[in-house]
N, C-alpha and C positions, 0 to 999 in steps of 0.2 A: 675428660677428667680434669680437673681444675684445684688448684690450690692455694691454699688464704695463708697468713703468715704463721700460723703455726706450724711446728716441727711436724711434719710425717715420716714414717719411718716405713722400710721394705727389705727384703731381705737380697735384692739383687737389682740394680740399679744399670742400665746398658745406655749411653750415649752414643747415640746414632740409630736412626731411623731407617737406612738405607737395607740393602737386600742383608747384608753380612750382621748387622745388630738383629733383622727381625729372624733371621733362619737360627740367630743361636736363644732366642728368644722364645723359639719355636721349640728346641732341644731341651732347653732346661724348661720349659712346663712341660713337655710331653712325661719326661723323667721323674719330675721333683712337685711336690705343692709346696709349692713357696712363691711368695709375694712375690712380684716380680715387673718390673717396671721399664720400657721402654721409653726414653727420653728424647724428643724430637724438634728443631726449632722451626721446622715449617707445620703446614696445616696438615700433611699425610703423609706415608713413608712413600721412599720411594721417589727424592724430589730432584735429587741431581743426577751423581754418577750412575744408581741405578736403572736410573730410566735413559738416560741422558747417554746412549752407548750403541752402538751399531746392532745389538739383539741376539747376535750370532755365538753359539753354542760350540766353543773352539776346542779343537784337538791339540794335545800340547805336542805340538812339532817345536816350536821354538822356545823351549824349555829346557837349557843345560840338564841331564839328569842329574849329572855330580855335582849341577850346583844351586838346584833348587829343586831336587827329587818330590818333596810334600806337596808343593804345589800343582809340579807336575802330574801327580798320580789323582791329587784332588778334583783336577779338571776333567783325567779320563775318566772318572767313578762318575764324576757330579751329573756328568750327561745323561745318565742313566735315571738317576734321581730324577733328574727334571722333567725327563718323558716320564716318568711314572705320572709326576703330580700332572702334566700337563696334558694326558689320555684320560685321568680319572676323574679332572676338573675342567674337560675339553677347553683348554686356553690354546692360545699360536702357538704351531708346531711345524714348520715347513723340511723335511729333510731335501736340500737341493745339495748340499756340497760346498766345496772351496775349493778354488787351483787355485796354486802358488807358482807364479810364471819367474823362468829363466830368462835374461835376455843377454847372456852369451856364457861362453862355457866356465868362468870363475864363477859366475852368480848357479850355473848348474851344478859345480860342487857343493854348495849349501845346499842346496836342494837333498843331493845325497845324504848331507849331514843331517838334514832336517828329518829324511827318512827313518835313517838311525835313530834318532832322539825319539821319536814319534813309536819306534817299535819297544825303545827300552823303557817310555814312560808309559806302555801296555797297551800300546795298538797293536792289532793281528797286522800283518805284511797285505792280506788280500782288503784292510783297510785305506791300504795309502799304496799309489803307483806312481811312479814315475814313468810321463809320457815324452814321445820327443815330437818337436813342433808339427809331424803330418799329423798324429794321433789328437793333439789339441785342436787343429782344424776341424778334425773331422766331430770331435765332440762340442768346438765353438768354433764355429767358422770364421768369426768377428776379431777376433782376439789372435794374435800375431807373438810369436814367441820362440827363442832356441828352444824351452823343455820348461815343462812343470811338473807339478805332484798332484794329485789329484788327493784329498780327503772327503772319503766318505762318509765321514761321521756329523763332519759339522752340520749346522740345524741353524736358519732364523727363528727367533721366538720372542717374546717381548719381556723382558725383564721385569720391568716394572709394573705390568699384569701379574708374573708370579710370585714378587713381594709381597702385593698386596694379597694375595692368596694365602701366602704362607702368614700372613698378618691375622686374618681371618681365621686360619689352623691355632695359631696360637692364643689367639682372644679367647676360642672355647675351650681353652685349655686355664684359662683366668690371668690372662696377661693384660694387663693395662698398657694402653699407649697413649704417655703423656706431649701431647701437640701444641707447637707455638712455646715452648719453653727453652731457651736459649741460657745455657750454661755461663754463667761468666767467672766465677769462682768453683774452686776444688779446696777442699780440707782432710787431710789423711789423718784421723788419728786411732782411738781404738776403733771407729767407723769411718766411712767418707760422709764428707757433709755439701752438698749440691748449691749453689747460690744462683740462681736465675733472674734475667735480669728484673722481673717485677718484686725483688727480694723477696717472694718464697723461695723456701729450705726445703730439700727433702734429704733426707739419712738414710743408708744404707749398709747392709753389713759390707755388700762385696761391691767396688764398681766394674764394669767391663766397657772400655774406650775404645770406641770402635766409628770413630766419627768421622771416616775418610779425611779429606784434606783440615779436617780441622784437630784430629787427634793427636798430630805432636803438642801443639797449643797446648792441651788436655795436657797431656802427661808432664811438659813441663812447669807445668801450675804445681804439680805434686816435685817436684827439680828431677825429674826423668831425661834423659836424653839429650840434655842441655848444651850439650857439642853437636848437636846435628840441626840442620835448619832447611826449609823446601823450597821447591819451586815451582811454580803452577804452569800449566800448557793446555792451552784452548785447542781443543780439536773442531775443526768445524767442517762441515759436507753442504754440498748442494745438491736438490732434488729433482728430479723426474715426478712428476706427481701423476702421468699417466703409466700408459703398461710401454715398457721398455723392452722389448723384445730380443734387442741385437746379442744379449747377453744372459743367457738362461742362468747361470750359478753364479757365486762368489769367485770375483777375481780377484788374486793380492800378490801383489810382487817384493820379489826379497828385499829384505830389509839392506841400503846401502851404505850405513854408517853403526857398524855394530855394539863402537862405545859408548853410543846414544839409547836409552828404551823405547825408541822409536818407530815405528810401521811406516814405510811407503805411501801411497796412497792408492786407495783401492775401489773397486767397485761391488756396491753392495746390494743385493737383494732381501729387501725387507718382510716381515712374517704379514704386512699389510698388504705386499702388491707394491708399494714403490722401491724405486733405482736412488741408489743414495750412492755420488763419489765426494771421496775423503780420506780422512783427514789430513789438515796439516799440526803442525807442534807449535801454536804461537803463543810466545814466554806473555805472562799477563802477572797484574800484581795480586792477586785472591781466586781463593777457590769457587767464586761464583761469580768471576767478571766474566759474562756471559757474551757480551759485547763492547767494543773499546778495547783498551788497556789497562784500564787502573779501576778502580772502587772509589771509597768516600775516600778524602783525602788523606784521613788521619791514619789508615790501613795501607796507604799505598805509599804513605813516607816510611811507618815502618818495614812495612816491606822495602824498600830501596833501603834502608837503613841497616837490613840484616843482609842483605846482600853484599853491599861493599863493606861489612863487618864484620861479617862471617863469612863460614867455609864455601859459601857461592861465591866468591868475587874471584875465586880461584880460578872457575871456568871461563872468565870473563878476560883471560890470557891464555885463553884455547883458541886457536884460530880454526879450528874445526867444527868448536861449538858456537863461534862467533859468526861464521858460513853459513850454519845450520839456520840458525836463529834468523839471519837476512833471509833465508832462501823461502823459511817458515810465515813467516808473517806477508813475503811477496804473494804466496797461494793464499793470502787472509785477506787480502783487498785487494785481489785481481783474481775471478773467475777463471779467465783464462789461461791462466799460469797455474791453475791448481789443475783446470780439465787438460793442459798437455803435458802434466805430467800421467797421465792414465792413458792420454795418446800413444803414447811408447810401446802399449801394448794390448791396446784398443784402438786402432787406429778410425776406424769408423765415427769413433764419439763425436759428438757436436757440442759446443758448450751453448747454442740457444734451445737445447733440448734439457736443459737444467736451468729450470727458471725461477726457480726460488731458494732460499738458504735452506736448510735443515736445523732442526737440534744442534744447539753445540754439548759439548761438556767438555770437562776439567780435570788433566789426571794434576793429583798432586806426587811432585817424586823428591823423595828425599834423599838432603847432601849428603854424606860424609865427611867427617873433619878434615879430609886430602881431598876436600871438593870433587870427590867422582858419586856419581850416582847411585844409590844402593840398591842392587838386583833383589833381593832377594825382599819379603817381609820380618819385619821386625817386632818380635813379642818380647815386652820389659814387665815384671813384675812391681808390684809396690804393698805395703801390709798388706791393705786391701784392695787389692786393685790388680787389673789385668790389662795391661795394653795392646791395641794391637793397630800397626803404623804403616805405612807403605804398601797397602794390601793393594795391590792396581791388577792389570788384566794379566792373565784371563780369571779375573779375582772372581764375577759375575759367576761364570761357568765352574767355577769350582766351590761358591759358597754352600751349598750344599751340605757337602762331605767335608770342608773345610771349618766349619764352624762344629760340626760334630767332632773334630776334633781337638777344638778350643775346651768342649766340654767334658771332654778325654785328660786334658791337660790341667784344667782347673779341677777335676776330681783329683789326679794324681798329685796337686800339690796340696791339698786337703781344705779349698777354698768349697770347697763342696760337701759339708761332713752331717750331710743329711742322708735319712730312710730314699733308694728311690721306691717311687711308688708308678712304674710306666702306665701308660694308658695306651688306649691303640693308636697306631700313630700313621701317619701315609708312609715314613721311612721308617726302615731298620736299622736302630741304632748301632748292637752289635755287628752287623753285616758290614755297614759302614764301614766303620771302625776298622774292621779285621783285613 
């Protein structure tokens, strides 16, 4: 779909391509006829964070319940969703599991915790065990540990196969996705009005920003949020590209610095057959420097420019997050520093048995004005407009159920004041919901 300079007009307008724009893309044509337009600046969905991610279908064990309950519950429901769609459209579906290793008895109190969280955010008890180090032998002989948790639940599968699937759900539903059209202006008035950069317009009644690391951008073009500002981190893995045997499931060790959103690094079992270990968190200037450090110039001065201008420079007289960052970018240009830190509890591993990079991706995570990190996602409204900001992991595993109740939300605020008209659909939307 293509557009000349003339005005077009639709009735619902979603920027962002990735798995969280197409699955609510998917919700409001299942529900509604109405025009409805996916807005995308690469050539298919599905081109970064969605695809660009470890695969794995997480149990929310490291999910505050008091203080991110939604998401937490989104991720246990979404599991379910996604084997449905992933048995009835035979796509990857690996159920192996995940420990979460202890390596001494304070890291084995989190574990407890993590147990807890894991039952209140709606896991069964006979889903998650806690083992202590004979019982991990005897289920991984390779892997060396005071005690872990065992999670049943979690699943490899490939993300960005069930984007595009659910892409596909929505097309025949009459969703257009508009590809290669990069946003550079927003206009709010009694519509939103879209400015791309080959200056076609498109208008819409509602918009929905959902453009991962680029949607603060978004929302403060409309002056949204204008006290908060992000920060980008390259996760990057190295591969096994043959069958890796010493390590049957998902290994992931606790997390050692908890006022970071940061994971350990871990070893992973992919829905292909390869051994992926990683990540580390290395601070970059854009949500698609892929490689390096920086982007084109004029993106990476502004970035340095809102950093020491804004609420990040804060962090930047954190000697915890200034550790972090050295210790981050050491695992980014030295293999070996990345594979022992997996040694700790893998002792077996070899780093010439990881001979090529992996995928990187990007989380973007946003400041708050006291420069800490915001846990949680952020929904802002605007006339017509619906934000949605800091959606990061286990974002993947709960888009699902989560974007079902984006459109729970935008009914209830009456940005939705149409007949629905459902069709049959692979989810249940009330089920969902309830």
């Amino acid at each position: 779909m293509g557009l000349n300079m003339t005005l077009e007009k639709c009735d619902v307008a979603i920027v962002g391509g990735g798995i969280l724009g197409t699955t609510i893309s998917y919700w409001l044509s299942a529900l509604y006829d109405l025009k409805i337009c996916v807005i995308e600046k690469e050539r298919d969905v599905a081109m970064h964070t969605s695809s660009r991610n470890t695969g794995l279908v997480h149990s929310p064990l490291h999910i505050d319940p008091k203080k991110n309950n939604v998401i937490a519950r989104c991720a246990y429901v979404g599991r379910d969703w996604w084997h449905a769609l992933a048995k009835k459209r035979s796509l990857p579906w690996k159920e192996i599991g995940k420990l979460e290793v202890a390596l001494d008895e304070k890291q084995h109190k989190t574990l407890e915790k993590f147990q807890k969280w894991g039952v209140e955010n709606g896991m069964s008890e006979n889903e998650l065990e806690i083992m202590d180090s004979k019982q991990v032998s005897q289920m991984e002989p390779n892997v060396k540990c005071h005690s872990a948790i065992f999670s049943k639940r979690d699943v490899s599968t490939d993300y960005g196969i069930l984007t595009k699937q659910v892409m596909m759900e929505s097309q025949k539903n009459g969703t257009k996705f508009l590809f290669d059209h990069n946003v550079v202006n927003v206009e709010e008035n009694s519509e939103v009005k879209l400015t791309f950069t080959d200056n076609s317009i498109l208008t819409s009644k509602l918009l929905i920003n959902c453009a991962a690391g680029h949607s603060l951008d978004i929302a403060k073009k409309l002056g949204l949020a204008n006290e908060y500002a992000h920060l980008f981190f390259r996760g990057e893995y190295w591969v096994n590209g043959n069958q890796y045997d010493s390590v049957k499931t998902n290994i992931y060790s606790v997390p050692t610095n908890s006022q970071f959103p940061f994971l350990n690094p871990h070893l992973i079992k992919r829905a292909n057959g390869e051994t992926h270990v990683g990540p580390n968190a290395a601070l970059v200037s854009g949500p698609e420097v892929y490689q390096g450090s920086t982007s084109d110039l004029s993106s990476t001065i502004s970035e340095i420019l809102e950093i020491f201008h804004g609420s990040p420079r804060k962090l930047f007289f954190n000697r915890a997050f200034l550790s972090m960052v050295k210790k981050e970018w050491l695992s980014s240009i030295s293999k070996t520093a990345m594979i022992n830190r997996v040694k700790k509890f893998v002792p077996s591993i070899r780093s010439k048995s990881f001979s090529k990079r992996g995928v990187a991706g990007i989380r973007a995570n946003i400041i708050t004005p006291e420069g800490t990190f915001l846990p949680e996602v952020m929904e802002l409204k605007g006339n017509h407009s619906f934000h949605i900001i800091n959606y990061n992991s286990p974002g993947a595993t709960g888009a699902a159920a989560y974007s079902a109740l984006v459109v729970k939300k935008l009914q209830d605020a009456g940005f939705l004041d149409y007949t629905q008209k459902p069709k049959n659909t692979i989810w249940n939307f009330e089920e969902i919901i309830n």
